[in-house]
C-alpha positions as CSV (number, residue, x, y, z in Angstrom):
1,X,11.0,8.2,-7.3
2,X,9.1,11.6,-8.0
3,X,11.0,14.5,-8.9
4,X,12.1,16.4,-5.7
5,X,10.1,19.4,-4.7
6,X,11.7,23.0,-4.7
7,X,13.1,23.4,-1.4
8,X,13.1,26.8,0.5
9,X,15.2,29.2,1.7
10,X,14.4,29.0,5.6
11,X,17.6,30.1,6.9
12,X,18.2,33.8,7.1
13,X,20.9,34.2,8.2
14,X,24.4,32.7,8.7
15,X,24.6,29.1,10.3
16,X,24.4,29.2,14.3
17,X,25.3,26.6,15.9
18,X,23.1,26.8,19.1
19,X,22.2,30.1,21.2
20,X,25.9,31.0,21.7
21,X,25.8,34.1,19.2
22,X,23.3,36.4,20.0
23,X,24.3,38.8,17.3
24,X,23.5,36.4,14.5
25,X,20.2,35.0,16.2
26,X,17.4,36.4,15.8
27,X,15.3,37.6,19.1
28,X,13.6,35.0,20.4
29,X,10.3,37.6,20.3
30,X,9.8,37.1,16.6
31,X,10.2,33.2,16.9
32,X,6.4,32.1,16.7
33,X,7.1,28.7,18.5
34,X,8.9,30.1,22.0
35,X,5.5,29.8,23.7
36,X,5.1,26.2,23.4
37,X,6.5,23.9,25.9
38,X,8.2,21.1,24.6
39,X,7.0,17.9,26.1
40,X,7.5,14.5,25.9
41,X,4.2,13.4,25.8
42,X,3.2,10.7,22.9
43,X,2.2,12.0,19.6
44,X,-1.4,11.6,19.5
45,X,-3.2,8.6,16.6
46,X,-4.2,11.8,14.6
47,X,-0.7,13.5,14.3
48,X,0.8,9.9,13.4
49,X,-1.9,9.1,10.9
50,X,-1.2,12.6,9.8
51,X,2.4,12.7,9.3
52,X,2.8,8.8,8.0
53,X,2.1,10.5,4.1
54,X,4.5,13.0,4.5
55,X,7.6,13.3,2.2
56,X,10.7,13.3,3.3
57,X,14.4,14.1,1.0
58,X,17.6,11.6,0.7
59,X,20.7,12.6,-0.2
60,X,20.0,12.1,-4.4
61,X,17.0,14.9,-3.3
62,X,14.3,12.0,-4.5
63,X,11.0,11.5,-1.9
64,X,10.2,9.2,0.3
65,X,7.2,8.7,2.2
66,X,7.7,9.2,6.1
67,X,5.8,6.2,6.9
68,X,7.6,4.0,4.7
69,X,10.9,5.2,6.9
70,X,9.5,3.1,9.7
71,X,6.8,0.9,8.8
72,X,8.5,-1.3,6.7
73,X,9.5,-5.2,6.8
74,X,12.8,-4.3,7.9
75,X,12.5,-3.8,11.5
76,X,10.1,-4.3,14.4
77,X,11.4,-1.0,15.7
78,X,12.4,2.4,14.4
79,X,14.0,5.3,16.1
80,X,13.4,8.4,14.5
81,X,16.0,11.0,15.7
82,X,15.2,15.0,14.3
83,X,17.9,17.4,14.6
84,X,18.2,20.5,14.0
85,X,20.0,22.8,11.2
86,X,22.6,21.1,9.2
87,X,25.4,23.2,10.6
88,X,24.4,22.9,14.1
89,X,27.4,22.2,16.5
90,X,25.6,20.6,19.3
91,X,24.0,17.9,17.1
92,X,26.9,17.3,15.3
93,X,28.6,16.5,18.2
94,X,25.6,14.3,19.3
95,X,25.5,12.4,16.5
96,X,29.1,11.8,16.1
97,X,28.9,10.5,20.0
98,X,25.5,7.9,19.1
99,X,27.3,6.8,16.1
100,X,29.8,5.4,18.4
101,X,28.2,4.6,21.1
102,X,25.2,2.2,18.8
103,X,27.1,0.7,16.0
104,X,24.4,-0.7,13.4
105,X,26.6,-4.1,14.1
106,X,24.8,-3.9,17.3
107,X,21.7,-3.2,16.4
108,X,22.2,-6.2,14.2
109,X,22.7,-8.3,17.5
110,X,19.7,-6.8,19.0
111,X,16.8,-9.9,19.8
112,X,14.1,-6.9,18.2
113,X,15.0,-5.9,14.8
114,X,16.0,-2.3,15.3
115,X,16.8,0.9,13.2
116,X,17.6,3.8,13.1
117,X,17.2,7.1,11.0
118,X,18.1,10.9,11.5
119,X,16.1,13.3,9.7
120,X,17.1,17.4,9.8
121,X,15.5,20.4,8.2
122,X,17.7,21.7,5.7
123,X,18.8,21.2,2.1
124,X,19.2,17.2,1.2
125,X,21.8,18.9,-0.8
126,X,23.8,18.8,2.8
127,X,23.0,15.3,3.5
128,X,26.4,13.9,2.0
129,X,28.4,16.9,4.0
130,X,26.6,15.7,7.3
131,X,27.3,12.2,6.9
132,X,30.9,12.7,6.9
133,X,31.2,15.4,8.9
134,X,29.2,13.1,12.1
135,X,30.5,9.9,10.9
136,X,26.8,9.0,11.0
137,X,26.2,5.5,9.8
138,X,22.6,5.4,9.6
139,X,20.0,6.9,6.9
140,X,19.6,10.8,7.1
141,X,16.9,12.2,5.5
142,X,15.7,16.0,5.0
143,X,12.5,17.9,5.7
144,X,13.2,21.1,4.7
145,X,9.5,22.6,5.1
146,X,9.4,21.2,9.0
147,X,6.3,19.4,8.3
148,X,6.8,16.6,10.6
149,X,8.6,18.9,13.1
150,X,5.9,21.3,13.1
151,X,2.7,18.5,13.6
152,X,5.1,16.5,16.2
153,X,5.2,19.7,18.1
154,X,9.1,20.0,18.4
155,X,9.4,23.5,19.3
156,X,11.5,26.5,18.2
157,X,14.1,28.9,20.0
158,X,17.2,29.7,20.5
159,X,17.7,28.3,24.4
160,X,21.2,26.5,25.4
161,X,20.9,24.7,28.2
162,X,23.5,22.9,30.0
163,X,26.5,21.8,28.5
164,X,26.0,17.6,27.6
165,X,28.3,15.1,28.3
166,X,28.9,14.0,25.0
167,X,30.5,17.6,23.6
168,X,33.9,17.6,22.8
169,X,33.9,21.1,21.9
170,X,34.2,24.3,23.7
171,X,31.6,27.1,23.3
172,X,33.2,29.0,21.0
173,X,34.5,25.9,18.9
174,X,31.1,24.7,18.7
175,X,30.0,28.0,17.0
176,X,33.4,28.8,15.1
177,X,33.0,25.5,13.5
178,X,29.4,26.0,12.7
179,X,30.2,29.1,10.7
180,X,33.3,27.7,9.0
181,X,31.3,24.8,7.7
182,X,28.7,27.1,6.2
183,X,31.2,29.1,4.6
184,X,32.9,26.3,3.1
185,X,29.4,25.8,1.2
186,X,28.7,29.4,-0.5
187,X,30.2,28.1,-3.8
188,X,27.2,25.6,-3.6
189,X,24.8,27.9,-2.8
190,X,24.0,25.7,0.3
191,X,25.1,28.3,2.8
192,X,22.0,29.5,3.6
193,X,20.5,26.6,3.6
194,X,21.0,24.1,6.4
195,X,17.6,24.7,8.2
196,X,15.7,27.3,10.6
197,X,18.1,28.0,13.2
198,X,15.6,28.2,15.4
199,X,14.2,25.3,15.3
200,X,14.7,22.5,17.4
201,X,15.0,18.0,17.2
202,X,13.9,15.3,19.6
203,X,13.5,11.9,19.3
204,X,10.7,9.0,18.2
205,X,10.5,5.7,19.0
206,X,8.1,3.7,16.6
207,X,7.2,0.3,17.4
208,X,5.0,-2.5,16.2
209,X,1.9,-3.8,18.9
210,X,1.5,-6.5,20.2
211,X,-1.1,-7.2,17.6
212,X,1.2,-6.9,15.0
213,X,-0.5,-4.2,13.5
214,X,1.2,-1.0,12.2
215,X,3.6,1.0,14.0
216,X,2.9,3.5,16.8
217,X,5.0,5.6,19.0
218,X,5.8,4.1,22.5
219,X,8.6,6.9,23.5
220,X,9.7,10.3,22.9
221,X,11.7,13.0,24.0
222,X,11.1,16.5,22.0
223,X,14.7,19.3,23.1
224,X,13.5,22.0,25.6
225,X,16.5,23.9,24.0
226,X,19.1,23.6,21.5
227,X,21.4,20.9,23.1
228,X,18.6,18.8,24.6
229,X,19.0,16.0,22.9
230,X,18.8,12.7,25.1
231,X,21.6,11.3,26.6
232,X,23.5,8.6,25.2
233,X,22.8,6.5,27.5
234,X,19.1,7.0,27.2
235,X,19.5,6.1,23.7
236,X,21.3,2.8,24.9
237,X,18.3,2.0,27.2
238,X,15.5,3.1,24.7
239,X,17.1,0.9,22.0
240,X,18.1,-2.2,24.1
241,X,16.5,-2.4,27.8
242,X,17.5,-5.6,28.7
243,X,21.2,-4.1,28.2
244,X,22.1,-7.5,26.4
245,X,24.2,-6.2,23.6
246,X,24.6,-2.2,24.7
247,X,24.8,-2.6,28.0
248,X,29.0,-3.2,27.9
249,X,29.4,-0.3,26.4
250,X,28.6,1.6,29.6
């Protein structure tokens, strides 16, 4: 693998774990992105063709190219979920609830070879914390200069939204945990570094035609606001329609 690129500094401040601390966000004026409207609307063949050589980080910090993430032999689909900084509460808690909601066991038992990968826009330096910390089972990956969030238009600010079923937390958990969990990683040097605060996930379907020819996107959902995520069971649908293996879950 080639050697890992240097990776920026693009959080300024302390962690935040969603729009719950104004003090510690900045305003929403000097966030470039506030003006775009998130939408769910497909990536267009440019943006994929565009994104499919960028690099992505694992955990060891080595490259990976984006397209081999999800074009590969491995499965005939790919979900692609983006989250936000690596200290976020809200996706934490999301990806702690899809973990056990979609075991990969049952992706295993899915008639369409299915997968699934979470990619956030920190420090792969985090990757390892994350992992444990979400219980996450499935490959995260990091893409700390928001190329891929920036060309798949997932927007930026500092919105909250209403509460989602899957939280566990309170308010003020959600964002007192947040800021623990970056403290815990000054020694490091990581503290700083779990992602734009601002910035915010959604999530990709990519799926081979009916050709068989490379993958494209056939579903999407980019957050409106920093616990926008979809629902879990969205995901359930998205991922098996016919509800065959998913479906007793509910």
């Amino acid at each position: 693998m080639a050697e890992a690129e240097t990776v920026p500094n693009t959080q300024t401040s302390p962690p935040v774990a969603e729009a719950t601390d104004p003090a510690s966000a900045p305003s929403q004026q000097n966030v470039k992105s506030t003006q775009v409207v998130a939408s769910d609307k497909l990536p267009s063949t440019e943006a994929i063709t565009k994104t499919s050589e960028y690099k992505v980080l694992d955990h060891k910090g080595e490259e990976h190219i984006f397209k081999s993430l999800y074009d590969n032999s491995e499965s005939t689909r790919t979900l692609v979920i983006f989250i936000r900084h690596f200290f976020c509460g809200s996706c934490q808690e999301f990806i702690f609830a899809l973990a056990k909601a979609i075991t990969p066991s049952d992706l295993e038992k899915l008639s369409t070879k299915t997968s699934i990968i979470v990619i956030g826009c920190g420090d792969p330096g985090l990757i390892d914390f994350y992992a444990k910390e979400t219980s996450c089972p499935f490959p995260i990956y990091a893409d700390p200069k928001q190329k891929l969030y920036k060309e798949l238009e997932l927007v930026q600010n500092y919105g909250m939204g209403s509460k989602p079923e899957y939280f566990r937390k309170g308010m003020l958990g959600s964002v007192g945990s947040s800021i623990m969990q970056g403290l815990k990683h000054v020694s490091s040097g990581l503290v700083l570094k779990g992602g734009d605060s601002s910035q915010n996930g959604g999530e990709f379907l990519f799926e081979t035609g009916s050709e068989g020819t490379g993958k494209s996107v056939t579903w999407c959902h980019r957050m409106t606001n920093t616990r926008d995520h979809s629902g879990i069971e969205e995901f359930k649908r998205v991922v098996d329609p016919e509800g065959q293996v998913l479906g007793k879950n509910e």
